[in-house]
N, C-alpha and C positions, 0 to 999 in steps of 0.2 A: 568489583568489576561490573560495570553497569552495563547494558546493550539494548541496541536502539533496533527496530525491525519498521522499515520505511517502506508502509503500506501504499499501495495504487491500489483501485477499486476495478475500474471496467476492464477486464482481460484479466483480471486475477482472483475476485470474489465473486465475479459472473461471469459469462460465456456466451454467445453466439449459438450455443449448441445445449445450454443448460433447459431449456423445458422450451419443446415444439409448440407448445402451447400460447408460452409468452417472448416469441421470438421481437417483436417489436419493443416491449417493456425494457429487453435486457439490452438490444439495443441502443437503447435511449438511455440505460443506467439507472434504469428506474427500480431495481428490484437485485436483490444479491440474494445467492444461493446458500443456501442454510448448510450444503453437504459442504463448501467452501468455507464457511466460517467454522466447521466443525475441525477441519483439518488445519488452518491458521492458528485453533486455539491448541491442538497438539504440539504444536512449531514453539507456539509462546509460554505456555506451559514448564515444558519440558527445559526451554533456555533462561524464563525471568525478561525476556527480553519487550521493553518499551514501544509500544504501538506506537507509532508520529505517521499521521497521513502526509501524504504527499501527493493527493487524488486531487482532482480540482474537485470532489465533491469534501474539501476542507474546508471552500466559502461556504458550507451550508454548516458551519459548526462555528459559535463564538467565539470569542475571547476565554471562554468559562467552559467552553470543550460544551456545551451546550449543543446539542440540533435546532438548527431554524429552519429546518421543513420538514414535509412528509417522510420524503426517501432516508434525508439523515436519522431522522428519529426510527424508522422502520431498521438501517443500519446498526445504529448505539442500541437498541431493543436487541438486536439480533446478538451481539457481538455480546450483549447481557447476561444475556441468556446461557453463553458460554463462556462466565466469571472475565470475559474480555472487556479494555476497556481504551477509548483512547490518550493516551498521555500527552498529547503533542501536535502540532500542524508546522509543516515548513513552511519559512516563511514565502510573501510574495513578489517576484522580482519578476512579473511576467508585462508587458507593455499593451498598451493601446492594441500594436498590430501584431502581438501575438497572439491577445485576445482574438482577437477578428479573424485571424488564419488559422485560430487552433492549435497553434504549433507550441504545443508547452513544451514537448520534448526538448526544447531547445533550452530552457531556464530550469528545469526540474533538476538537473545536476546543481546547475550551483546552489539553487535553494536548499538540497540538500547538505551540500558543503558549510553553508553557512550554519547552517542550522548545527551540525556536527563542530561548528566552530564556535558559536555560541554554547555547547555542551560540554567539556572537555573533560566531563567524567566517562563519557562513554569509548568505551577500550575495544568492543567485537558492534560489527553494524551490519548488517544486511538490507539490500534492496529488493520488494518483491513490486517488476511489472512487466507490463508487456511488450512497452514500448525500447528504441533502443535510446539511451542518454547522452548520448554524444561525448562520453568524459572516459575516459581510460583507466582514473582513478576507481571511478563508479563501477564500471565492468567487473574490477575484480571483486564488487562486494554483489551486485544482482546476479538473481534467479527472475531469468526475462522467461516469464510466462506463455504460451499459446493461447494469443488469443481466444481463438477458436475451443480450448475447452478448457482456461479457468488453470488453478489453481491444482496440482496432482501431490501426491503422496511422495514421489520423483521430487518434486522444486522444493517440497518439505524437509527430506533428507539432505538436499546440497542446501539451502539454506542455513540448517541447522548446523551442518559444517562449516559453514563460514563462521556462523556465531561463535563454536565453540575453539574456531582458530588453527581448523585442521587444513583448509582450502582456503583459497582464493576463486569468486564465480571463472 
């Protein structure tokens, strides 16, 4: 029984409110919280379940699950460091002008779907982000995050529920 955990990064491994210090940095997504990735690797731990980004910070990772920048590589280190690792990137179905407006939420669902359709060993799946998916299907598998602080011990618990096939989000 295999299981996929369909990670988003900004509003789920950082915060808005994660260090007054580096309000700009996390902003920008330049920097994820270490207490964040402490509590993702409890979640993944505990279920066996398969990392697949699903962040737009997956163009900074290769073909090879490789990091091709600073933030990725500062990421993959951190996520190391807590026997985490990524298994996966959904794929990319996002256009010229969703690029440009931002607006991934609109394509995140079905990248995920396909992705889950290109997998068909995987039996329990969870979504962790902030944002809302637009997909109905999706809803019953995420735990939509607060932006504003990241990632809780809360979205830990119902995700792991879904994983293990007790709930629906």
């Amino acid at each position: 029984m295999a299981k996929a955990l369909f990670l988003d990064i900004d509003g789920v491994l950082n915060s808005n409110f994660w260090n007054d210090s580096h309000q700009k940095e996390i902003s920008d997504g330049t920097l994820v919280d270490e207490e964040k990735i402490k509590i993702l690797a409890s979640l993944v731990k505990r279920t066996n379940a398969k990392i697949i980004l699903h962040s737009g910070w997956r163009f900074w990772i290769d073909y090879e699950l490789r990091p091709l920048g600073t933030e990725a590589e500062r990421l993959v280190e951190m996520l190391a460091k807590e026997d985490l690792f990524i298994d996966g990137v959904t794929p990319d179905l996002t256009t010229e002008e969703i690029r440009e407006t931002k607006k991934f939420s609109l394509v995140k669902a079905d990248e995920i779907l396909l992705w889950l359709k290109q997998h068909s060993d995987i039996t329990e799946w969870v979504v962790l982000d902030d944002l809302d998916l637009h997909s109905v299907k999706i809803d019953q598998h995420q735990v939509k995050t607060d932006p504003t602080i990241g990632l809780t011990l809360e979205d830990i618990e119902k995700a792991e529920k879904i994983l293990e096939g007790l709930i629906s989000g």
